[in-house]
PyMOL CGO cylinders between C-alpha atoms (Angstrom):
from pymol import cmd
from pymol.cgo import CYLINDER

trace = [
    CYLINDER, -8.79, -5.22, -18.82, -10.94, -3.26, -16.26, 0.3, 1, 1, 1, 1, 1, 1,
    CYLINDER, -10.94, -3.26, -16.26, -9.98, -0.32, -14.94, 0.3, 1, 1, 1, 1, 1, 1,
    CYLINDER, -9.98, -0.32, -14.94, -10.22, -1.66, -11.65, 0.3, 1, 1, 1, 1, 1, 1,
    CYLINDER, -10.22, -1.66, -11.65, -7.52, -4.47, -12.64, 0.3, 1, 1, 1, 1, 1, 1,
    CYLINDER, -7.52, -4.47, -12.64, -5.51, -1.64, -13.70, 0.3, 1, 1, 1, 1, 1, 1,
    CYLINDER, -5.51, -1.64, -13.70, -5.14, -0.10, -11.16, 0.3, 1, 1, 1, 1, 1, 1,
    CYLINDER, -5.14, -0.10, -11.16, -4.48, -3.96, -9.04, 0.3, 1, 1, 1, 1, 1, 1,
    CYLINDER, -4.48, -3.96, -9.04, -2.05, -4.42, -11.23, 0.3, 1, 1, 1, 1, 1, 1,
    CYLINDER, -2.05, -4.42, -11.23, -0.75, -0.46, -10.30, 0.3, 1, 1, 1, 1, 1, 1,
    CYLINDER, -0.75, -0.46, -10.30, -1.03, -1.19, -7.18, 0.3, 1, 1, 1, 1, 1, 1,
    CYLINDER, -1.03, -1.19, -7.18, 1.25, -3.85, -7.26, 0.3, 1, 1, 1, 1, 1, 1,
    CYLINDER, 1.25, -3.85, -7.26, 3.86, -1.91, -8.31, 0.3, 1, 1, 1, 1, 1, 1,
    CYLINDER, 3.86, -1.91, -8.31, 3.31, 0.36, -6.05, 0.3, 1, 1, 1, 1, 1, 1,
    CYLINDER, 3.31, 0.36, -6.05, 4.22, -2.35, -3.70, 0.3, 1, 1, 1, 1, 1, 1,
    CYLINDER, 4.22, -2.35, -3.70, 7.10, -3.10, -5.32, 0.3, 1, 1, 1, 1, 1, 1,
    CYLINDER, 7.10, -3.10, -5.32, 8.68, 0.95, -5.40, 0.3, 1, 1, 1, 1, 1, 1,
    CYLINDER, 8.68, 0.95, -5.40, 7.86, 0.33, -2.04, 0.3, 1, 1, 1, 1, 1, 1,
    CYLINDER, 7.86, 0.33, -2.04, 9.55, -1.97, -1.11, 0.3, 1, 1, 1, 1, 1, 1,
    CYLINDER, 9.55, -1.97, -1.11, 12.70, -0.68, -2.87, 0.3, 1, 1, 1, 1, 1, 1,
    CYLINDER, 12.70, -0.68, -2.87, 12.40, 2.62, -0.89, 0.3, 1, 1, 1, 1, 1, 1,
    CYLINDER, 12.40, 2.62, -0.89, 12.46, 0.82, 2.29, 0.3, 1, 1, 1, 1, 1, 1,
    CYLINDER, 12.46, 0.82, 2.29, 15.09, -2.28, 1.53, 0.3, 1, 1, 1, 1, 1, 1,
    CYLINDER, 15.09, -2.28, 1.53, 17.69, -0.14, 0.18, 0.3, 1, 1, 1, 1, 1, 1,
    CYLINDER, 17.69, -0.14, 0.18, 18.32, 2.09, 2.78, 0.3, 1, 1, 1, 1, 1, 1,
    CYLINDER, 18.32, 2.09, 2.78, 17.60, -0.83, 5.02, 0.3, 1, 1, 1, 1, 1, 1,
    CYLINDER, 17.60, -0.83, 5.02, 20.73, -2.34, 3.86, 0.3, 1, 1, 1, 1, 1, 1,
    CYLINDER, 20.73, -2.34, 3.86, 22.47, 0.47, 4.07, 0.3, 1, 1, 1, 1, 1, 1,
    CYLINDER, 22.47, 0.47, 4.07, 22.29, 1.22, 8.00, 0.3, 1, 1, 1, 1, 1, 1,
    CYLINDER, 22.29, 1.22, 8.00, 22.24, -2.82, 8.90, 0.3, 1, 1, 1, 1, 1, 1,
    CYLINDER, 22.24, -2.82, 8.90, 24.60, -3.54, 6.33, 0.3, 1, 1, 1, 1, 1, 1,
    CYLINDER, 24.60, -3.54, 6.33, 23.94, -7.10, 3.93, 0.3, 1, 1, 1, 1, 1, 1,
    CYLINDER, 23.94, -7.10, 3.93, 25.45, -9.06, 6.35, 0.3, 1, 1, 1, 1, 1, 1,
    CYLINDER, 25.45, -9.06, 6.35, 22.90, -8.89, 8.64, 0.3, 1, 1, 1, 1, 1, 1,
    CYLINDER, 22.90, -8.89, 8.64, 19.76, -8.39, 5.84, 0.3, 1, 1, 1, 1, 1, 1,
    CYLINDER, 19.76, -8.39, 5.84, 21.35, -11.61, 3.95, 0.3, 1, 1, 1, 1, 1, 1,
    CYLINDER, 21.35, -11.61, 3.95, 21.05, -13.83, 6.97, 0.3, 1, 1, 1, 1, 1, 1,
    CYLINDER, 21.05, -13.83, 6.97, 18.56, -15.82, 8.34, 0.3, 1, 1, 1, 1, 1, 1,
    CYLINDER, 18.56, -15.82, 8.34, 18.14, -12.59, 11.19, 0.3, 1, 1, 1, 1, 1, 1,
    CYLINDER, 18.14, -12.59, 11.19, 17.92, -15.32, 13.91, 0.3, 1, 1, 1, 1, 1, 1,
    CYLINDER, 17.92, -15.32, 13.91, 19.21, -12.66, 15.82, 0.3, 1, 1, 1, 1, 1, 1,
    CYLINDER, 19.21, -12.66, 15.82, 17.91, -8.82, 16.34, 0.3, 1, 1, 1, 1, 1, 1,
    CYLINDER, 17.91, -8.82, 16.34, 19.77, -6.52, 14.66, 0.3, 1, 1, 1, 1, 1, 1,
    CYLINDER, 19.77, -6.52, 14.66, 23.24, -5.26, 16.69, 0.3, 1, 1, 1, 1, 1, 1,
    CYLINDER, 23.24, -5.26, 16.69, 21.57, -1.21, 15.44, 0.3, 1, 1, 1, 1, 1, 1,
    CYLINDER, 21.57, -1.21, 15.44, 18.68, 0.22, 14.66, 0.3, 1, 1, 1, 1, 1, 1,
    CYLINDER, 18.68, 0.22, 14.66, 17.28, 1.43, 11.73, 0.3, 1, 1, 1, 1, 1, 1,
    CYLINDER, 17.28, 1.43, 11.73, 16.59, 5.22, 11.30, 0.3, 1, 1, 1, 1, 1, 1,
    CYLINDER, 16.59, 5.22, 11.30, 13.62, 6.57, 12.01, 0.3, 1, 1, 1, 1, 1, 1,
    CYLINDER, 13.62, 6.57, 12.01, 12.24, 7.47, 8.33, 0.3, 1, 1, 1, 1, 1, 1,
    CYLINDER, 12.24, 7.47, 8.33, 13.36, 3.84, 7.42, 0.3, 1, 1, 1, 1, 1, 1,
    CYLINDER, 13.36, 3.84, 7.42, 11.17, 2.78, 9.78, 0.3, 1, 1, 1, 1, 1, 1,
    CYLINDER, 11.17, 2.78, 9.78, 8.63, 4.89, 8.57, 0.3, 1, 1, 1, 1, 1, 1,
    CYLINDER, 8.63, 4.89, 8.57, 9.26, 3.51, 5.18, 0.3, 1, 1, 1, 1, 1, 1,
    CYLINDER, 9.26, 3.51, 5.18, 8.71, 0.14, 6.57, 0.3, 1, 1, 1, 1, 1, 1,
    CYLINDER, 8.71, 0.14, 6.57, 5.70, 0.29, 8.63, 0.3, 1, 1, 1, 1, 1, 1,
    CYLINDER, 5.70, 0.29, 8.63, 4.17, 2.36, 4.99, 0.3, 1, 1, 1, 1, 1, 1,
    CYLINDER, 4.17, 2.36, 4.99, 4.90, -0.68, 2.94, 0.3, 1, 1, 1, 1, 1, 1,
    CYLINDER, 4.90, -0.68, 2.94, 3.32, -3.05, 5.78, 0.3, 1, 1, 1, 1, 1, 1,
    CYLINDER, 3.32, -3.05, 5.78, 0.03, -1.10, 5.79, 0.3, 1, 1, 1, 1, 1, 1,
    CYLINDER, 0.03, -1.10, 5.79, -0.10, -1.21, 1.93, 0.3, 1, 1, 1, 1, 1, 1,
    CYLINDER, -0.10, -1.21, 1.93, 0.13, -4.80, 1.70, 0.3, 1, 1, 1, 1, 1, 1,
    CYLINDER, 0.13, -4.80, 1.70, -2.72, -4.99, 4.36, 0.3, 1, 1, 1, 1, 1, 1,
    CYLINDER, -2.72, -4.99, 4.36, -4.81, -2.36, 2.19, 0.3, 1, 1, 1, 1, 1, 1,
    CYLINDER, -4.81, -2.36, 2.19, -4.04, -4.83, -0.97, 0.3, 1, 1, 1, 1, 1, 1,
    CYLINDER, -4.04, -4.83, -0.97, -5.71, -7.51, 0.45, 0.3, 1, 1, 1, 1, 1, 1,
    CYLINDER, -5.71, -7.51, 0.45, -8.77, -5.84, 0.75, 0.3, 1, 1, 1, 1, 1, 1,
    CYLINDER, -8.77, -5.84, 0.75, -8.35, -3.70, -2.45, 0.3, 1, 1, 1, 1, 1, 1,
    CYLINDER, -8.35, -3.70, -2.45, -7.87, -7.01, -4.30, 0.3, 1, 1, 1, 1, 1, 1,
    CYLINDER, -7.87, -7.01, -4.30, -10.80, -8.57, -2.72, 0.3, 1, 1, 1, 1, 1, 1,
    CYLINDER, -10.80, -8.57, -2.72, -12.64, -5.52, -3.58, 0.3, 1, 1, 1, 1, 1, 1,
    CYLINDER, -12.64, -5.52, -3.58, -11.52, -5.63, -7.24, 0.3, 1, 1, 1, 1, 1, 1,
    CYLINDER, -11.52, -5.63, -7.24, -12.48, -9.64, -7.52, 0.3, 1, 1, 1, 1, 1, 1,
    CYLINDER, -12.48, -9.64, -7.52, -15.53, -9.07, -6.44, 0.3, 1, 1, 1, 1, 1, 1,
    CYLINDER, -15.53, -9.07, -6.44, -16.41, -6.52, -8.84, 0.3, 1, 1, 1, 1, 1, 1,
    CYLINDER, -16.41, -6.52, -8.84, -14.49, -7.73, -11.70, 0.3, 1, 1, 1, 1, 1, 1,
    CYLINDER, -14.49, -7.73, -11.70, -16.02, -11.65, -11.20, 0.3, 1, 1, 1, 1, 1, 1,
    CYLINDER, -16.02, -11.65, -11.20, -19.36, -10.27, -10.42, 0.3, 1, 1, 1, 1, 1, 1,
    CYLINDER, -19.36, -10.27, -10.42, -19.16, -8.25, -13.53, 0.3, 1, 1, 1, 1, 1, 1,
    CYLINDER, -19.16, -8.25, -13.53, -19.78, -4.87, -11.64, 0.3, 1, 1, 1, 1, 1, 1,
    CYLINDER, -19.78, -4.87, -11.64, -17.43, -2.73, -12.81, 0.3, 1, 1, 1, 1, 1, 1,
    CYLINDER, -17.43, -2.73, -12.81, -19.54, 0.97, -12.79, 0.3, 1, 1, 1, 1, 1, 1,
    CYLINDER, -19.54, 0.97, -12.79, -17.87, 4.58, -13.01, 0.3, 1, 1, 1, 1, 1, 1,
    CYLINDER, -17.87, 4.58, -13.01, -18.33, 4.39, -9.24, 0.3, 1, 1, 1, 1, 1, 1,
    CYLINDER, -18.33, 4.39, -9.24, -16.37, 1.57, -8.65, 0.3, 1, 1, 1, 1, 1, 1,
    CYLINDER, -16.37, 1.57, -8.65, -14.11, 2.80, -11.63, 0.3, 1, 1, 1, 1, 1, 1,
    CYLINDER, -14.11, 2.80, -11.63, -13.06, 6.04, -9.56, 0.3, 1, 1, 1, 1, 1, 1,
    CYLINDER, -13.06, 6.04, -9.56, -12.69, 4.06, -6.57, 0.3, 1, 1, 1, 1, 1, 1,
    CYLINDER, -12.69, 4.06, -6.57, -10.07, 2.06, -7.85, 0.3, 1, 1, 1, 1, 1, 1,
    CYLINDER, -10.07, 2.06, -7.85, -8.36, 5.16, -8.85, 0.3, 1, 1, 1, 1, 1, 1,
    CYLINDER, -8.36, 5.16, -8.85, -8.96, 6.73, -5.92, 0.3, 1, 1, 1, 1, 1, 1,
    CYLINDER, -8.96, 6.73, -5.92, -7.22, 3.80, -4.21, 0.3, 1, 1, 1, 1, 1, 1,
    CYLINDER, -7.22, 3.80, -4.21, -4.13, 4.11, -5.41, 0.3, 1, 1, 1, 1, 1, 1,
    CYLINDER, -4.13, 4.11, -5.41, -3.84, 8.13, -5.84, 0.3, 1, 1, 1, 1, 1, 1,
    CYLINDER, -3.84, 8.13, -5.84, -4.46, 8.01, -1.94, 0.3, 1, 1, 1, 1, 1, 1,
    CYLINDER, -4.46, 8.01, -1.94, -2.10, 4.71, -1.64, 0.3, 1, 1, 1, 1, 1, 1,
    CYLINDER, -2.10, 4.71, -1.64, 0.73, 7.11, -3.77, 0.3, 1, 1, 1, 1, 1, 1,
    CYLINDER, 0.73, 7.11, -3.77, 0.08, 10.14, -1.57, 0.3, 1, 1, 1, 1, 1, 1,
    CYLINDER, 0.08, 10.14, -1.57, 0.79, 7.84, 1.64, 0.3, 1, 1, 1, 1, 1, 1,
    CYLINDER, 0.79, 7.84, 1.64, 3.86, 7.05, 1.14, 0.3, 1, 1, 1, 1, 1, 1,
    CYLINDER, 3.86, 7.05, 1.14, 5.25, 10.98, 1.55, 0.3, 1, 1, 1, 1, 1, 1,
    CYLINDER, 5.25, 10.98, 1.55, 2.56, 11.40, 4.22, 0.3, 1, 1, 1, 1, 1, 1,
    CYLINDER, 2.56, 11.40, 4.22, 4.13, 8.59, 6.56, 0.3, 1, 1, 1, 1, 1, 1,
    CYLINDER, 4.13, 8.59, 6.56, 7.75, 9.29, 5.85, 0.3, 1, 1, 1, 1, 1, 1,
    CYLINDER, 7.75, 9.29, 5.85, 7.37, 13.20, 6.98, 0.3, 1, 1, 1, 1, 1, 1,
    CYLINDER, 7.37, 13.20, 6.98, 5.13, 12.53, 9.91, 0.3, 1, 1, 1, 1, 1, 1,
    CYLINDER, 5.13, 12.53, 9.91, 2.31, 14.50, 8.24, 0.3, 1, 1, 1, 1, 1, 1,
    CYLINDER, 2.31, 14.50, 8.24, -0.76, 14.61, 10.88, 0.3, 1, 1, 1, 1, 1, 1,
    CYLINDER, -0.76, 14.61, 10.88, -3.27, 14.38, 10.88, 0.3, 1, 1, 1, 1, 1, 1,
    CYLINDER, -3.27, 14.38, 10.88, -2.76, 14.18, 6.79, 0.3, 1, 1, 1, 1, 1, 1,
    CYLINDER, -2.76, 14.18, 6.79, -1.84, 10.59, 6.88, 0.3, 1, 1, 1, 1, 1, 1,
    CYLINDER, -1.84, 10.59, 6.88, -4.55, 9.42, 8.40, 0.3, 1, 1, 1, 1, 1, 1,
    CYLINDER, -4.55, 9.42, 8.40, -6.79, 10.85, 6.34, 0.3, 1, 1, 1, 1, 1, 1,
    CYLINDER, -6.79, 10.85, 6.34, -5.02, 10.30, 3.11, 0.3, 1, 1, 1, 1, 1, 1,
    CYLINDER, -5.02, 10.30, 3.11, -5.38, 6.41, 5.09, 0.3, 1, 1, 1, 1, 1, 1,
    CYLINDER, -5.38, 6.41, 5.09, -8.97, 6.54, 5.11, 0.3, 1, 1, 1, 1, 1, 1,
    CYLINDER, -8.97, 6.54, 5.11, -9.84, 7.75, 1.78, 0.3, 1, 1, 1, 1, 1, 1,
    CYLINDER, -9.84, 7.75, 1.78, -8.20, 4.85, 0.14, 0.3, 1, 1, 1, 1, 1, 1,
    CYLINDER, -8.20, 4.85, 0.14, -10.00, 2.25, 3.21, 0.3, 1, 1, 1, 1, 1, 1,
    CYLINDER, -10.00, 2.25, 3.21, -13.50, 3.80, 2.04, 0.3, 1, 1, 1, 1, 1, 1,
    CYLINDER, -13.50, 3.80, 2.04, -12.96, 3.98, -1.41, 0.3, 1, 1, 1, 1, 1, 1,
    CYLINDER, -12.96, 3.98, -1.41, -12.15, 0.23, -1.14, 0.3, 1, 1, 1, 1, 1, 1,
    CYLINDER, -12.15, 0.23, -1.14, -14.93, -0.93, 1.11, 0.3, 1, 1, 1, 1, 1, 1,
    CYLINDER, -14.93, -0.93, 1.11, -17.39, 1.70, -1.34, 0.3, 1, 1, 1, 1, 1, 1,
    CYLINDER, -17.39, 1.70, -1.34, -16.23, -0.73, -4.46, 0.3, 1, 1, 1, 1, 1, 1,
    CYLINDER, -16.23, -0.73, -4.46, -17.54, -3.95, -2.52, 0.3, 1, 1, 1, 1, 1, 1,
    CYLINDER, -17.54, -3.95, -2.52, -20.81, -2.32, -1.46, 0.3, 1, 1, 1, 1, 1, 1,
    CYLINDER, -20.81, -2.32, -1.46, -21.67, -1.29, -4.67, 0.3, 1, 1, 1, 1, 1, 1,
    CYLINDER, -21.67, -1.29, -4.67, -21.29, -4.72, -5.94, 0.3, 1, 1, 1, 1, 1, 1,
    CYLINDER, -21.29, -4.72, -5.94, -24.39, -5.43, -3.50, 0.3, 1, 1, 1, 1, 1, 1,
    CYLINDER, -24.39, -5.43, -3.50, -27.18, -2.70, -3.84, 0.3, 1, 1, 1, 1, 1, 1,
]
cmd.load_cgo(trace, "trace")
């Protein structure tokens, strides 16, 4: 396996931490009645604040795995794989990792950044596969 599908297949579990961190206190301040139903109905309370920020963290991952996926087909397919493309990858998911504390304490402008190292590293991976 590639490095690059390594770190997919990293990345997915990343997703999957994820979403642990956010469902489980998610259930706790709704309660399961309310996460176990259909939720044709808004919630009778809010979640906190930092659950939120849990949430909206694993929402922007699975937008950055579509593109890092994309990214990682097209080198893997194309047969491009390169140490550039290589650290990418790793870079990725180190700065995928390092969101997660960044959006749940608010750091600014660190998120952001930490946000944009992982979006270039990704769209770096797909332009290499075409020079």
């Amino acid at each position: 396996m590639t490095p690059e599908l390594t770190t997919l297949a990293l990345a997915a579990l990343l997703q999957a931490v994820q979403f642990a961190l956010f469902a489980i206190p998610a259930n706790m301040e709704l309660g399961t009645g309310y996460t176990s139903s259909a939720r044709d109905r808004p919630p009778s309370r809010q979640i906190s604040d930092r659950t939120g920020r849990l949430q909206r963290a694993m929402n922007n991952h699975f937008e950055g795995l579509i593109l890092f996926t994309i990214a990682v087909l097209v080198v893997t397919l194309g047969n491009q794989s390169t140490p550039l493309t290589q650290t990418c990858a790793w870079v990725y998911l180190a700065a995928r990792v390092l969101y997660i504390p960044a959006y749940f304490y608010g750091w600014r402008p660190g998120r952001s950044i930490i946000w944009a190292t992982g979006f270039f590293a990704t769209f770096t991976m797909i332009i290499a596969t075409l020079v």
